[in-house]
Residue, then its C-alpha position, 0 to 999 in steps of 0.5 A: x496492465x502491460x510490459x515494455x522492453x525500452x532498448x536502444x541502437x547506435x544511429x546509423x547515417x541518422x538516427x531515423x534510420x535506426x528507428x525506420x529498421x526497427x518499425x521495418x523489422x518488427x510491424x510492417x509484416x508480422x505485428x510483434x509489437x506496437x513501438x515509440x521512440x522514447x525520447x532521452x535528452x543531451x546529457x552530461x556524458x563524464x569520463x568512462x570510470x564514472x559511467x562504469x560506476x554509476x552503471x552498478x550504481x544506477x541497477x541498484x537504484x533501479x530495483x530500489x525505486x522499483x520496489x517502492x512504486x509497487x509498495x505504494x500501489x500495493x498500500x492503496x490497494x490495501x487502504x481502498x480494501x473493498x474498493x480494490x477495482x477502483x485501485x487502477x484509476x488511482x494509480x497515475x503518472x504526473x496526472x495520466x495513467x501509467x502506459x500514456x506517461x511511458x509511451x510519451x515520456x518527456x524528461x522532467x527538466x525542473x526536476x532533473x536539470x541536465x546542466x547536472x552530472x549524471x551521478x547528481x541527477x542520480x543522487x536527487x532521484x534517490x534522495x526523493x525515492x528514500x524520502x517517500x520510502x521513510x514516509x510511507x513505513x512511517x504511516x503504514x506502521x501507524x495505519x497498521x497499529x490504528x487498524x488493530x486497535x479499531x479491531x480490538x474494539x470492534x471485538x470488544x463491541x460485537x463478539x461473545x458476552x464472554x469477552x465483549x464490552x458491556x458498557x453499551x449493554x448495562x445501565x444504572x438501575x440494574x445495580x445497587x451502587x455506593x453500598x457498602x455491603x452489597x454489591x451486583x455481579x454480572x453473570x453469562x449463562x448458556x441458554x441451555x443452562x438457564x433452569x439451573x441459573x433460576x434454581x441455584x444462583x440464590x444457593x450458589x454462596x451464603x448472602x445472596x439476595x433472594x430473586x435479585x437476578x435478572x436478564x439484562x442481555x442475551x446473543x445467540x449462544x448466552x444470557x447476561x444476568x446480574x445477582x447482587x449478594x454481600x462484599x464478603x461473599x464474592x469469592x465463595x459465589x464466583x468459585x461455585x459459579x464456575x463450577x457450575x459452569x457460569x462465568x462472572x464477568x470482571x465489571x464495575x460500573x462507572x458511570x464517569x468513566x463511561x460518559x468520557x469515554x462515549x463523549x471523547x469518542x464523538x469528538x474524535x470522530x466528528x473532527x476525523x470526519x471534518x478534516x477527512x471530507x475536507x480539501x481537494x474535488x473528487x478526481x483532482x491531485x495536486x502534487x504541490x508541496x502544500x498539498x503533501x504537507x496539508x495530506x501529512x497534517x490530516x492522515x492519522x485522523x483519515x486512517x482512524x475515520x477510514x476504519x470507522x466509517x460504514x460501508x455505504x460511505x466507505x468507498x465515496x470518501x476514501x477516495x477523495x479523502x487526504x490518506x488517498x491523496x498522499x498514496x496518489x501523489x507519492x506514488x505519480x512523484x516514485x513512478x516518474x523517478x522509476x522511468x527516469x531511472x529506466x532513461x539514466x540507465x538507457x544513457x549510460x549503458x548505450x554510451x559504454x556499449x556504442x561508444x562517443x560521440x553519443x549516437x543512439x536512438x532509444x525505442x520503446x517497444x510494448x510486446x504482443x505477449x503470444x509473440x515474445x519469443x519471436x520478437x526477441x529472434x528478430x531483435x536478436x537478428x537485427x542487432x548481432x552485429x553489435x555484439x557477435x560474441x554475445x549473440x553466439x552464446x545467447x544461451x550461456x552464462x555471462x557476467x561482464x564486470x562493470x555493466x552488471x549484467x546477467x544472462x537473462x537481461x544481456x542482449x547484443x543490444x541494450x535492454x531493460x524491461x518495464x513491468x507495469x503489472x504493480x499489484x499482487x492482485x488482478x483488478 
């Protein structure tokens, strides 16, 4: 992905002029930067008190939008897991991807009505932003908790015979069930240690039955045996079993508890699968609020079906699948408020620096990134004369109250940088 600077300059006779100097001065001759003006409409200007505050205001706000566009990229690259490279072509805005949007940026006028003041505009964006914020902790914090548990279960399912589940290992007849005298214990034997197993395990207590051991299951590392003996001798045979190294496991066999289990498990997992696979063609977003309310109605069956499926069908379905969705939707609804936001400031700020009647022409410059430096001479060149007291200390400390700037982003023109680089990782 890339960076843009979107700054702004006081028209001159006209505002095509301003621009026709910019182009002049930063493409005719040496390329650094390719530019477009950024069109930002006839808004409610206010009084100068109000546009001081909403300067400090909006900066916060800035950062806040900022942080959860990139929290809601980063949770579908989390989400897509193997499918990481996909991650980009998920990310859109209002259904193109993120530098069309920026580059031809038009102002929502449903969303955000001019007729508004400035403060009530700002106000919408930031109820709109929290509101996706909440959702998406929200549903990360049940993905999260979902993920742990299938987790633990697949422990249990696929690790050690010291630790995993033996229900899908053991049947009926290896036990002698409804006695009221005996009873059969499951035991982990080393495969090293099988000879000693064979010629101890009747020894280990009083009352074991005579070559009642078998070897029901084995991994790579042990085997599985179970021996019956007498109730009342338990504790002796566990207590010398240890010592010999072999390890009883805490089981009893319930063939009721075991059959619900098995059988609720294939209900869930058909139902998650017919609410995941259903709704929306591959590659569509809707942003209706029906679909927001239809992709929160689906979304804990889709995390609980995302984590189980197989790899082959992993990639396919997650990506048109609900969870998906929502992250697509909410992240195209966070990013345009971002850029909204990116407008809200431009205006503010040019109207305090250049002052009335509005008279500025806002551009769009995306950076050769070997030419940084250069470019910001030549704007710096072009511009000091906005401002010849910032210009001659470039280098030093400033803080001008009300305007929240610091030395790193305070320009004798107006400034503000738009890194589209969301992700931790590089796709």
């Amino acid at each position: 992905m890339t960076e843009f600077w979107l700054i702004s300059a006081p028209g001159e006779k006209t505002c095509q002029q301003t621009w026709d100097k910019m182009m002049a001065a930063t493409t005719r001759t040496n390329n650094l930067s390719v530019n477009h003006k950024f069109s930002i409409p006839d808004l409610k200007v206010g009084t100068l008190d109000v546009l001081v505050g909403l300067s400090d205001e909006l900066a916060k706000l800035d950062s806040f939008v900022e942080s959860v566009v990139k929290k809601v990229a980063q949770y579908m690259a989390d989400v897509l897991e193997d499918s990481r490279d996909k991650v980009q072509e998920n990310l859109l805005a209002n259904g193109v991807d993120l530098i069309t949007y920026i580059t031809r940026f038009q102002w929502d006028m449903a969303k955000y009505p001019i007729k508004q003041s400035l403060k009530n505009i700002s106000e919408i964006i930031s109820k709109q932003v929290t509101q996706i914020d909440n959702d998406l902790k929200a549903r990360a914090s049940a993905y999260n908790n979902l993920k742990g548990n299938l987790q633990n279960l697949e422990r249990k399912n696929a690790g050690s015979l010291l630790t995993r589940s033996l229900a899908d290992i053991v049947k009926k007849e290896n036990f002698v069930l409804d006695s009221e005298y005996l009873i059969t214990l499951l035991v982990v034997v080393p495969k090293t240690s099988y000879p000693d197993w064979q010629k101890t395990y009747e020894t280990l207590a009083e009352m074991v039955v005579p070559r009642s051991s078998n070897l029901l299951f084995e991994d790579s590392d042990s085997g599985l045996f179970s021996v019956t003996l007498f109730r009342k001798a338990i504790d002796d045979f566990k207590h010398k079993a240890r010592e010999n190294k072999f390890t009883v496991r805490d089981f009893q066999y319930n063939e009721e508890e075991m059959k619900a289990d098995k059988e609720e498990m294939t209900r869930l997992s058909t139902d998650k699968k017919k609410q995941f696979v259903s709704g929306g063609s591959k590659g569509e977003v809707s942003q209706s609020p029906s679909d927001l309310k239809q992709c929160s109605h689906v979304f804990f069956a889709s995390c609980i079906l995302l984590l189980s499926l197989p790899l082959e069908l992993h990639s396919d379905l997650v990506r048109n699948g609900p969870l998906v969705r929502w992250l697509k939707v909410n992240f195209s609804e966070a990013f345009i408020a971002w850029i909204h936001i990116k407008a809200l400031r431009v205006f503010v700020e040019s109207v305090l620096r250049y002052g009335l009647p509005v008279n500025f022409q806002a551009m769009l410059l995306q950076p050769n990134k070997k030419t940084m430096k250069k470019l910001r001479e030549v704007l710096n060149d072009l511009y000091k004369h906005l401002d010849s007291s910032a210009a001659a200390i470039m280098d030093t400390a400033m803080d001008i109250p009300g305007l929240n700037l610091s030395q790193q982003e305070y320009y004798p023109y107006v400034y503000y940088k738009i890194d589209c680089n969301l992700l931790d990782f590089k796709v």
